[in-house]
C-alpha positions as CSV (number, residue, x, y, z in Angstrom):
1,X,-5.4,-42.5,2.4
2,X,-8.0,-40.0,0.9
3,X,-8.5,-38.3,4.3
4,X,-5.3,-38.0,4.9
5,X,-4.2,-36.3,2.1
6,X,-7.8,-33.8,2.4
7,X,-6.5,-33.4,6.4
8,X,-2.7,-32.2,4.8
9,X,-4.3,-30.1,2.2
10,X,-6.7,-28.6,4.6
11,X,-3.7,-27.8,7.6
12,X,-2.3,-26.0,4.8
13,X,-5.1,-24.1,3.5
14,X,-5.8,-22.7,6.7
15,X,-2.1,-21.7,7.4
16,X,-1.7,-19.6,4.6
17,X,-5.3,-18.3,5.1
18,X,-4.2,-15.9,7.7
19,X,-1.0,-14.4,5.5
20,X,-3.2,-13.6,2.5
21,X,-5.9,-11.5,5.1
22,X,-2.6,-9.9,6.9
23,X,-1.7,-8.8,3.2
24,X,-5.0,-7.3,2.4
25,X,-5.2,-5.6,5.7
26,X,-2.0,-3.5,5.0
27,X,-2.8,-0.7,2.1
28,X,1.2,-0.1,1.8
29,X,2.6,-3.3,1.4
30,X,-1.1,-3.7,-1.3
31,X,0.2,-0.5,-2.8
32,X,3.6,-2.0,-3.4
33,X,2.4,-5.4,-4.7
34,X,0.6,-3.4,-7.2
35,X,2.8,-1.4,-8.4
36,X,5.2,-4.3,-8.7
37,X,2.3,-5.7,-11.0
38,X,2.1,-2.6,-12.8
39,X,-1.3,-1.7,-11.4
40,X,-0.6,2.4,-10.3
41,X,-4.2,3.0,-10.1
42,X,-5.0,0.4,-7.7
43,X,-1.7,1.3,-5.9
44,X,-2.9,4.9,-5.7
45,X,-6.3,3.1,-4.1
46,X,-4.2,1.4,-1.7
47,X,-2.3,4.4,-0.8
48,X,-5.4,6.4,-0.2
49,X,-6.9,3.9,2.3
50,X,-3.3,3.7,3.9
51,X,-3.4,8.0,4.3
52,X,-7.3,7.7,5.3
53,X,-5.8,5.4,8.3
54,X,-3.4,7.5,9.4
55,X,-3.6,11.4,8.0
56,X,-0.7,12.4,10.1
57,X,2.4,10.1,8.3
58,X,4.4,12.1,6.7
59,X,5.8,9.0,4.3
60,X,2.2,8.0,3.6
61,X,1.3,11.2,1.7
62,X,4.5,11.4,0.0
63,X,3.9,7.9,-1.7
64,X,0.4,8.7,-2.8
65,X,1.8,12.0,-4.2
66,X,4.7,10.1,-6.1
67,X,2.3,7.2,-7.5
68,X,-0.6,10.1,-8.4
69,X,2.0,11.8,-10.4
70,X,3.2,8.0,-12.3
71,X,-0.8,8.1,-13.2
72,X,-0.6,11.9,-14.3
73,X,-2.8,13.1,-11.3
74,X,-0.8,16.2,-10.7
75,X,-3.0,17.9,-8.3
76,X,-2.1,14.9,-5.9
77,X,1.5,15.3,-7.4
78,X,1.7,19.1,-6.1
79,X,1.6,18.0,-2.8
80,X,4.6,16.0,-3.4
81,X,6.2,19.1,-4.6
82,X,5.7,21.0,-1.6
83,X,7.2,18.4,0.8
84,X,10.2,19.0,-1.3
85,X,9.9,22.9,-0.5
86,X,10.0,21.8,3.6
87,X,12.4,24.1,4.4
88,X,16.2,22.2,6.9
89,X,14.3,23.9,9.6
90,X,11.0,22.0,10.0
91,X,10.8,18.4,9.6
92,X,7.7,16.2,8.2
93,X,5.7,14.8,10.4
């Protein structure tokens, strides 16, 4: 009965095993997790591995910008500012 129950509890270990790495691996859905738990700081982390991965996303920056600012980085925060200034004409990338 023992090794039955460690076989069950072991099936399920290793199912949620891969969820929990898929979670780690993505810095935005991290950044949001944080900042759910009140964490900005290590949402801002997040956010800056997500931008590092992929300089060129246009919603990426933005995020950082807006959780910098919550922290009262508002060098980070000034970028934020000038996305708003993106005039009808050109569109983020």
């Amino acid at each position: 009965m023992r090794s039955v129950a460690a076989f069950v509890f072991a099936a399920f270990a290793t199912l949620a095993m891969p969820t929990a790495r898929a979670e780690a691996a993505d810095p935005l859905a991290e950044s949001y997790q944080l900042q759910t738990s009140n964490d900005t700081a290590g949402a801002v982390k997040a956010m800056r591995k997500a931008v590092d991965a992929a300089p060129g996303v246009y919603f990426l920056r933005l995020r950082l910008a807006y959780l910098a600012s919550l922290t009262g980085d508002y060098a980070v925060a000034a970028e934020r500012r000038a996305a708003q200034q993106v005039g009808a004409g050109q569109q983020p990338r």
